[in-house]
C-alpha positions as semicolon CSV with decimal commas, in nm:
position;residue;x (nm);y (nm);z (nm)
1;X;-5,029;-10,263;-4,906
2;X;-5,069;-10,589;-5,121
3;X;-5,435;-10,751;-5,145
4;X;-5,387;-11,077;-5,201
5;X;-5,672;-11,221;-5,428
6;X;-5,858;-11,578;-5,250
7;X;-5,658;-11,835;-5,429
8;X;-5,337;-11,660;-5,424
9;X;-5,410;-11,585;-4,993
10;X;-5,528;-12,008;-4,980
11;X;-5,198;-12,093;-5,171
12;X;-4,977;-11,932;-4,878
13;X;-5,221;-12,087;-4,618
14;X;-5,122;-12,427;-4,769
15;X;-4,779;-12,348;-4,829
16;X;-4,686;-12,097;-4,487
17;X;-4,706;-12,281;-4,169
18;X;-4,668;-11,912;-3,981
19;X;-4,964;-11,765;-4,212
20;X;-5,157;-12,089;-4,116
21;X;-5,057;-12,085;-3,815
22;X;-5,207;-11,693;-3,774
23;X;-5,558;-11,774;-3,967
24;X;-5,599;-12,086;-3,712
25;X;-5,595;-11,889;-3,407
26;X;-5,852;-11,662;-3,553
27;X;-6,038;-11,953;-3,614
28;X;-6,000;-12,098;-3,284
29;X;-6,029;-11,837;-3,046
30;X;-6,290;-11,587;-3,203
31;X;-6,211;-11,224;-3,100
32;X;-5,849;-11,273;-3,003
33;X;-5,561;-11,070;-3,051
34;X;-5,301;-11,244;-3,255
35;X;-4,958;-11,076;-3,143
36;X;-4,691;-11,163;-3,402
37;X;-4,353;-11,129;-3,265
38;X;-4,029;-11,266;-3,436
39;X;-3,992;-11,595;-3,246
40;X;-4,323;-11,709;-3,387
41;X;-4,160;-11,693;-3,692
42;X;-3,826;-11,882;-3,611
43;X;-4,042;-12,158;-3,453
44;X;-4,243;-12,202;-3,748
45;X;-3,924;-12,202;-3,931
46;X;-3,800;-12,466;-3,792
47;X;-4,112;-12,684;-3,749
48;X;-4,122;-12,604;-4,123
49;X;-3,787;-12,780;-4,154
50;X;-3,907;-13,058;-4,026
51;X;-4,195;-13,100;-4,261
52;X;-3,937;-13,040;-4,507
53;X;-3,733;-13,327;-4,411
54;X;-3,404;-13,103;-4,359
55;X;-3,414;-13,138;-3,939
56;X;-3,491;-13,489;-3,801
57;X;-3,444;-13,399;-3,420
58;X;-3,500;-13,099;-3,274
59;X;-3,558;-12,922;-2,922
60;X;-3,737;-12,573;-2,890
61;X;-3,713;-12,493;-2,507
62;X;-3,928;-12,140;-2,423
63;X;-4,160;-12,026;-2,141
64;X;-4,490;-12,105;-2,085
65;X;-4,755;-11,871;-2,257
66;X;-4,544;-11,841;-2,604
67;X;-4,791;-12,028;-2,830
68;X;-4,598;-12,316;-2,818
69;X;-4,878;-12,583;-2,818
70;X;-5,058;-12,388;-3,085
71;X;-4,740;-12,382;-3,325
72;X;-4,675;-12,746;-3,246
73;X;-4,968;-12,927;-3,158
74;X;-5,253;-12,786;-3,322
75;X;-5,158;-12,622;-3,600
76;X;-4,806;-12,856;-3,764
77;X;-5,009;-13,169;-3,744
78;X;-5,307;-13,017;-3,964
79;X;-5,071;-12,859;-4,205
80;X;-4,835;-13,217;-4,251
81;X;-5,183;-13,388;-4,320
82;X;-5,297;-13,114;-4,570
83;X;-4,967;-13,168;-4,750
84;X;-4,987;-13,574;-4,701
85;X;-5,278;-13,686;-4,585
86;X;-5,071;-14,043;-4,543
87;X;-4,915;-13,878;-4,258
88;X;-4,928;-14,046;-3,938
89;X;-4,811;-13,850;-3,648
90;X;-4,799;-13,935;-3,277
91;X;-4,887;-13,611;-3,019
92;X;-4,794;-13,648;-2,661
93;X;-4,825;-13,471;-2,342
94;X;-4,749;-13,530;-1,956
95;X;-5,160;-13,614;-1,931
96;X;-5,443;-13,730;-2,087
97;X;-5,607;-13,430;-1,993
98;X;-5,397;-13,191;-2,206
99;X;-5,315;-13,427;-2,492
100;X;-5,676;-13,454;-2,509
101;X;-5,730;-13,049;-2,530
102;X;-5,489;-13,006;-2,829
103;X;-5,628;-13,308;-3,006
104;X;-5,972;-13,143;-2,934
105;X;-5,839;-12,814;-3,087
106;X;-5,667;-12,974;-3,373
107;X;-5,987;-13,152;-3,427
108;X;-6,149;-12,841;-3,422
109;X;-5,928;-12,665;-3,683
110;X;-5,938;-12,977;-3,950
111;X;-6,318;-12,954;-3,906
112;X;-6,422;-12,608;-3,932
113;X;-6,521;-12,445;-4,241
114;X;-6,209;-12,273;-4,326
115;X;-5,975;-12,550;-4,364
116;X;-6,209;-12,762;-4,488
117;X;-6,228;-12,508;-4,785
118;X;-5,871;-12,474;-4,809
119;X;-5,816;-12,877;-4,804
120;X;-6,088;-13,051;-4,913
121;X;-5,913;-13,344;-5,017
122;X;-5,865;-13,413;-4,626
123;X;-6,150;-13,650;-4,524
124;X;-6,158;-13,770;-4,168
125;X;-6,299;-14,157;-4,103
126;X;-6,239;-14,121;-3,730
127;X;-6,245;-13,800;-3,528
128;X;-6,246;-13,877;-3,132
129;X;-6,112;-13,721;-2,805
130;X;-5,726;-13,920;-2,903
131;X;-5,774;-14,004;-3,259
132;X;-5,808;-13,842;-3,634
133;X;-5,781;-14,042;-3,903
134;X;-5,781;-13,963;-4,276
135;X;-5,918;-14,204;-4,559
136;X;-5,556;-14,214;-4,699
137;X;-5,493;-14,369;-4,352
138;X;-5,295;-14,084;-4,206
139;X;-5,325;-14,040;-3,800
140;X;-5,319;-13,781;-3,567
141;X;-5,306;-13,989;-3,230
142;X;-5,259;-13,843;-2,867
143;X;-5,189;-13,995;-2,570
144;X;-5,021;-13,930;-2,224
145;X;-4,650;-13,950;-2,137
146;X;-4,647;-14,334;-2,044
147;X;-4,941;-14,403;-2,216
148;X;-5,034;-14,740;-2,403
149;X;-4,910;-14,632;-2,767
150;X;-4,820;-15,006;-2,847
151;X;-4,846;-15,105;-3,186
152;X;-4,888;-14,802;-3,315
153;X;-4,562;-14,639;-3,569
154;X;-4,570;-14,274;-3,632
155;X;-4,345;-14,068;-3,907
156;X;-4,345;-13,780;-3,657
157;X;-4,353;-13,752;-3,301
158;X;-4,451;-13,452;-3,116
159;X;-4,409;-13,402;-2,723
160;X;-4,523;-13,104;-2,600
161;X;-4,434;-13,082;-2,276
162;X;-4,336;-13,405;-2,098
163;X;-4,321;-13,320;-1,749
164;X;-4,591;-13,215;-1,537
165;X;-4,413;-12,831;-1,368
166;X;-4,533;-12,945;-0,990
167;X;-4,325;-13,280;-1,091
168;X;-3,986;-13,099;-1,168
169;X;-3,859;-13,216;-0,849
170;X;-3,940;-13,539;-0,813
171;X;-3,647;-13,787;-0,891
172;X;-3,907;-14,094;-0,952
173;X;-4,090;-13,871;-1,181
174;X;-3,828;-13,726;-1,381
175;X;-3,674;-14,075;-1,411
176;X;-3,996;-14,241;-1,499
177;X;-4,051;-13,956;-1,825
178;X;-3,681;-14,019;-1,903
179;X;-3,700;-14,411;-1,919
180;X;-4,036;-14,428;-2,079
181;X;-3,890;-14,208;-2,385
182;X;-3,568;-14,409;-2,409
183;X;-3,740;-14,744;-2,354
184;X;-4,074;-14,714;-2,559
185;X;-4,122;-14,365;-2,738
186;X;-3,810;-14,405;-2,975
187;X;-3,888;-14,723;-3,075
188;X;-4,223;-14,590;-3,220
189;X;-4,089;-14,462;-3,533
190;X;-4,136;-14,621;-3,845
191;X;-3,864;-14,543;-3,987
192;X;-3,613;-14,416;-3,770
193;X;-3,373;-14,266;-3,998
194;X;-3,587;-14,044;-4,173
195;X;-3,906;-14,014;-3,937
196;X;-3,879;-13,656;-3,744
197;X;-3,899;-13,595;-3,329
198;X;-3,977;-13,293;-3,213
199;X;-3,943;-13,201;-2,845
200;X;-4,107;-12,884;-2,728
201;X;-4,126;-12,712;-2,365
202;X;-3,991;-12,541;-2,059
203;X;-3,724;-12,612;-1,883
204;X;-3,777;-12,757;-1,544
205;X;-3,484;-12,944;-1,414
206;X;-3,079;-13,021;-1,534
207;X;-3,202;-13,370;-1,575
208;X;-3,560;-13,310;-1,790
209;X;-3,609;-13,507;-2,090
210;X;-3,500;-13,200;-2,251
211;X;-3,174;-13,198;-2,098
212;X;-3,102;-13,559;-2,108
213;X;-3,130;-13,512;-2,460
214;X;-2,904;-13,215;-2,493
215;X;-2,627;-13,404;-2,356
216;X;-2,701;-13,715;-2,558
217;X;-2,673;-13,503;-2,865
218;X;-2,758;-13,519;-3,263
219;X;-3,028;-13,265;-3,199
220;X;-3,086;-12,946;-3,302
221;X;-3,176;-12,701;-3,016
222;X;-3,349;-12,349;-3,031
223;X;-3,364;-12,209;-2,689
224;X;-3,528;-11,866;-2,661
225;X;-3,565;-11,774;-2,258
226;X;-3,797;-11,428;-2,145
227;X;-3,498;-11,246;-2,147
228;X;-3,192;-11,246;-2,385
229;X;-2,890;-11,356;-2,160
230;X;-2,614;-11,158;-2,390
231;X;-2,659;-10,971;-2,776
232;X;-2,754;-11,272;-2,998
233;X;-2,830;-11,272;-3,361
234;X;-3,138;-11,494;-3,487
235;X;-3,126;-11,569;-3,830
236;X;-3,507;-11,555;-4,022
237;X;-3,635;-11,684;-4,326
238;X;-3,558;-11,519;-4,679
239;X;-3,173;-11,440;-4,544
240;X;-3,322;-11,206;-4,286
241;X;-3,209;-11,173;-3,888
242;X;-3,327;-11,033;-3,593
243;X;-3,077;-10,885;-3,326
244;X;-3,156;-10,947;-2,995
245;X;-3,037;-10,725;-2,755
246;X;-2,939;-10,793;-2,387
247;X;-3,127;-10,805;-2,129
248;X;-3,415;-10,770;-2,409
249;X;-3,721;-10,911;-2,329
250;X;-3,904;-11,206;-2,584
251;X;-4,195;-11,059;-2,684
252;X;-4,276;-10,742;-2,514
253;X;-4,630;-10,726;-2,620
254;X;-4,723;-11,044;-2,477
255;X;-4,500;-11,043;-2,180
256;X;-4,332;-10,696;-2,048
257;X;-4,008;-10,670;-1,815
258;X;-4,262;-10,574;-1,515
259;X;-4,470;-10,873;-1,566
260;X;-4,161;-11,074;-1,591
261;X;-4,011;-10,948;-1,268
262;X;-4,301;-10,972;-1,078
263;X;-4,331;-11,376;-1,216
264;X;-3,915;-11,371;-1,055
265;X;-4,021;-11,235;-0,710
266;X;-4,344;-11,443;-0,686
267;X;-4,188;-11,842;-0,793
268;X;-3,841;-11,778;-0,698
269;X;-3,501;-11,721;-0,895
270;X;-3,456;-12,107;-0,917
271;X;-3,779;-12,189;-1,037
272;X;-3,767;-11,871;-1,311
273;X;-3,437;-11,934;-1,433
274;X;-3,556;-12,263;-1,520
275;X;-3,919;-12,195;-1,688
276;X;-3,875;-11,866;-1,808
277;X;-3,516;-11,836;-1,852
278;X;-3,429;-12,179;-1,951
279;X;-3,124;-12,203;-1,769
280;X;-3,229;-12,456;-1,490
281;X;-2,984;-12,446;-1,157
282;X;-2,805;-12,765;-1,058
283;X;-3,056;-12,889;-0,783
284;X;-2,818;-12,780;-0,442
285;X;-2,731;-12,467;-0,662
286;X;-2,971;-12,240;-0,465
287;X;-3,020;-12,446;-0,106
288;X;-2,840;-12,495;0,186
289;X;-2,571;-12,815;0,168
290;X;-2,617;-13,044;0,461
291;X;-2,206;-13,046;0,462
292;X;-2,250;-12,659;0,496
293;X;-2,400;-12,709;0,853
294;X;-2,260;-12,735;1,223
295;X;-2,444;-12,804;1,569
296;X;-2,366;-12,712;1,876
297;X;-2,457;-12,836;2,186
298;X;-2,476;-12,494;2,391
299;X;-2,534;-12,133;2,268
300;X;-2,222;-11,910;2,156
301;X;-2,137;-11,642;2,393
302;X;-2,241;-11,306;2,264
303;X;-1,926;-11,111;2,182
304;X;-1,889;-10,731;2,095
305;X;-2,004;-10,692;1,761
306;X;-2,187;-11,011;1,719
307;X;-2,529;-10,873;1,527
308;X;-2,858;-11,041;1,599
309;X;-3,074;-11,028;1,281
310;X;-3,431;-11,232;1,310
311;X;-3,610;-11,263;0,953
312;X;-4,005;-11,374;0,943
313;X;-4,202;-11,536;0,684
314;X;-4,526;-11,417;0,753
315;X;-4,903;-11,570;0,716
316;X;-5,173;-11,407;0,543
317;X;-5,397;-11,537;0,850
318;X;-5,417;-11,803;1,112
319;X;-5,654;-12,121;1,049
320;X;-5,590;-12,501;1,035
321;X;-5,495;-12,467;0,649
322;X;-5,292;-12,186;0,681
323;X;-4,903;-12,148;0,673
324;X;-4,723;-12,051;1,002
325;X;-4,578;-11,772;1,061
326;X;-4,198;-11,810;1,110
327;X;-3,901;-11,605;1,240
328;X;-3,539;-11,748;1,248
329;X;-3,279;-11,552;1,480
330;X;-2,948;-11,576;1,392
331;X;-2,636;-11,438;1,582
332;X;-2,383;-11,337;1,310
333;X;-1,991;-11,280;1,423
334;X;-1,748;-11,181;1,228
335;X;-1,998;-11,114;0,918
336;X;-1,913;-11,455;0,816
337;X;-2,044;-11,739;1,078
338;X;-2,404;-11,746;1,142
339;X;-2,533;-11,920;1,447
340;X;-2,900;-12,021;1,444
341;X;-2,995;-11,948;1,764
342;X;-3,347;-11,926;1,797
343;X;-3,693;-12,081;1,585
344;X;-4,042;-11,988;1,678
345;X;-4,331;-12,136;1,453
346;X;-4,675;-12,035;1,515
347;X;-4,996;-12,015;1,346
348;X;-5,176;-11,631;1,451
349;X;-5,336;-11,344;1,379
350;X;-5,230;-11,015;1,272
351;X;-5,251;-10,874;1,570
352;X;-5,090;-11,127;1,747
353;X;-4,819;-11,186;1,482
354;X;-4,763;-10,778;1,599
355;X;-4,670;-10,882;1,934
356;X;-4,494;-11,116;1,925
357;X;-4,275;-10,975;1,645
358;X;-4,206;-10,674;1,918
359;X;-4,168;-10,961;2,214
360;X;-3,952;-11,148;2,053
361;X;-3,699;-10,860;1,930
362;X;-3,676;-10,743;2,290
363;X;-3,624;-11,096;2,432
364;X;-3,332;-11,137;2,226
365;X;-3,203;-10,794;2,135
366;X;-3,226;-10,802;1,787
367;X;-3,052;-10,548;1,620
368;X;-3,281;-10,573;1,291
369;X;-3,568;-10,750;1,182
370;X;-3,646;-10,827;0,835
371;X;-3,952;-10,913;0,703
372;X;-4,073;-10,990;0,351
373;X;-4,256;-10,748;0,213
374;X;-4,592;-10,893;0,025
375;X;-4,943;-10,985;0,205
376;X;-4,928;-10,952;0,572
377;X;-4,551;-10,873;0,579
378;X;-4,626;-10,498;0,419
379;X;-4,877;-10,401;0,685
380;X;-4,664;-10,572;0,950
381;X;-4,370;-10,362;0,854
382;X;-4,532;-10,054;0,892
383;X;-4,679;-10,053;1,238
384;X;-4,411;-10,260;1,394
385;X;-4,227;-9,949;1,270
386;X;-4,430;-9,735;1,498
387;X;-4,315;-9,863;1,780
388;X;-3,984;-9,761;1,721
389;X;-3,829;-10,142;1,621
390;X;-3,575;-10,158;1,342
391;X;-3,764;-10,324;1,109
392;X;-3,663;-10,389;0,690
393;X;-3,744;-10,583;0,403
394;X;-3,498;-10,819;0,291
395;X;-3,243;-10,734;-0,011
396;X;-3,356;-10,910;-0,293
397;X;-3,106;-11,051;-0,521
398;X;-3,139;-11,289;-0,842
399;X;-3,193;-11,577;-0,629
400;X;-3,363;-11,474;-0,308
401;X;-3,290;-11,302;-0,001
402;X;-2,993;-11,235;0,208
403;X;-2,929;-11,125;0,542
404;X;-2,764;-10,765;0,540
């Protein structure tokens, strides 16, 4: 083991945006574990580049929980104003509210007693909830996505996170974090052939800032999803690699395959694949197609082998705030042409909901029901099983449920 002696150990601090990058989390979150993994390397690489000058654009896209605000947010802007405290660097994020938390922690890192040891020729003349300022004249400014940054020129800008998850499928919303970047944001740089943008976050749409970019081009894009789509080989610092298996997941310590799946079955294949994977699905990709669907005016004739299957979604409870529980009925001929036949919607109680799961099979001679199995839908499996009622869970496949 090498013991590094104090000025030797400050000298990589200044010099190693991962080492710095470690230290600072001790110093901001007292007791933590700090779990190194490999990726926390290559995005410090990078990020490193770009303090460097040798990457002017570049896009990391990776799920939520990966210390992505910490690398870029936090920790890169008080490392480029310990190498120049001239820098002036412009932090952004989809609200005040969170641009404002890793300002504060920034704030917190420049100010405490380690760095100040390790840089003491950084001096702030302004330290508020959206601004440090050095007395070289060097900036760390946050704002919003959209917010007033007018007059204001940066030599970096950082956006960490642009878009608001709960606003992924909003059209006006997207369109609004798209134009504002293109219209304003860009325009920001002082000098725009040599000042540095980096764009950080999850993927949350096809048409995110993220991947409006991507098909713009000229940037450079590290993508690292939960789970390693195919055998890929990341290169490291100091000529080294890492080789990423299949089906491997990111950081196992942090985030196991269990925890992972679990994430899957509770938000939904499309919404995973986007955040955690990074491979969002084309928006009709995983609904129905208007153009898919037919109406009748009467009921199809029942004909030998038709199948009636009836799936529930089932509530926790029944109360004014609460979901309704749902069963659809569908008549399936031919294993390929499924006839909606029947919808009943109502808000009750478990043992209600046990009725009228057994009433409604024997009104319309169901040959299964399937029910999802989590909450209510586990007990309700088991003693409408009692009874003697065909009763299942759903397959589950990569992107949902389907009838068997």
């Amino acid at each position: 083991m090498t013991i590094c002696r104090p000025f030797e150990r400050d000298a990589i601090y200044r010099q190693d945006l991962l080492a710095l990058s470690w230290r600072a989390f001790e110093v901001l979150n007292p007791g933590a574990r700090w779990l190194n993994n490999w990726h926390i390397e290559k995005i410090t690489d990078r990020l490193t580049a770009v303090v460097e000058g040798r990457c002017k654009r570049l896009i990391i896209n990776l799920p939520p929980r990966t210390l992505k605000s910490h690398l870029a947010s936090v920790v890169l802007p008080a490392f480029l104003l310990a190498k120049d405290p001239t820098s002036k660097i412009i932090c952004l994020s989809y609200s005040q509210d969170l641009a404002s938390k890793h300002a504060s922690d920034c704030r917190r890192l420049i100010e405490s007693p380690f760095y100040r040891n390790l840089n003491p020729h950084v001096r702030l003349t302004k330290s508020t909830e959206s601004e440090l300022e050095t007395d070289k004249g060097g900036f760390r400014k946050a704002t919003s996505v959209g917010g007033t940054i007018t007059g204001r020129g940066g030599s970096l800008i950082i956006v960490d996170d642009s878009l608001n998850a709960a606003d992924a499928y909003s059209k006006t919303k997207r369109q609004a974090v798209n134009d504002w970047y293109f219209s304003s944001l860009t325009s920001r740089l002082d000098n725009p052939n040599t000042d540095a943008i980096v764009v950080i976050m999850q993927r949350l749409h096809e048409d995110d800032l993220a991947g409006r970019l991507i098909e713009q081009g000229g940037w450079e894009i590290l993508t690292l999803p939960a789970i390693a789509p195919s055998d890929i080989s990341i290169s490291l610092p100091n000529g080294r690699s890492y080789q990423w298996k299949k089906d491997e997941v990111l950081h196992e310590e942090h985030a196991c395959r269990a925890h992972l799946d679990a994430q899957r079955a509770q938000m939904g294949g499309s919404i995973f694949n986007a955040q955690y994977l990074q491979a969002p699905l084309p928006e009709t990709g995983n609904m129905l197609k208007r153009h898919w669907l037919q109406f009748r005016d009467t009921l199809p004739a029942r004909q030998v082998g038709d199948q009636i299957i009836q799936s529930w979604d089932t509530a926790s409870k029944a109360s004014s705030s609460s979901d309704y529980s749902v069963c659809l009925t569908f008549q399936i001929h031919n294993k390929n042409e499924y006839n909606l036949i029947d919808v009943f919607r109502e808000q009750l109680e478990f043992p209600d909901l046990v009725k009228q799961v057994i009433t409604l099979a024997q009104k319309l001679a169901a040959n299964a029901v399937l029910i999802e199995d989590h909450a209510s839908g586990t007990s309700l499996i088991q003693t409408v099983r009692r009874t003697g009622l065909q009763c299942c869970s759903p397959r589950t496949t990569g992107h949902g449920h389907e009838l068997p």
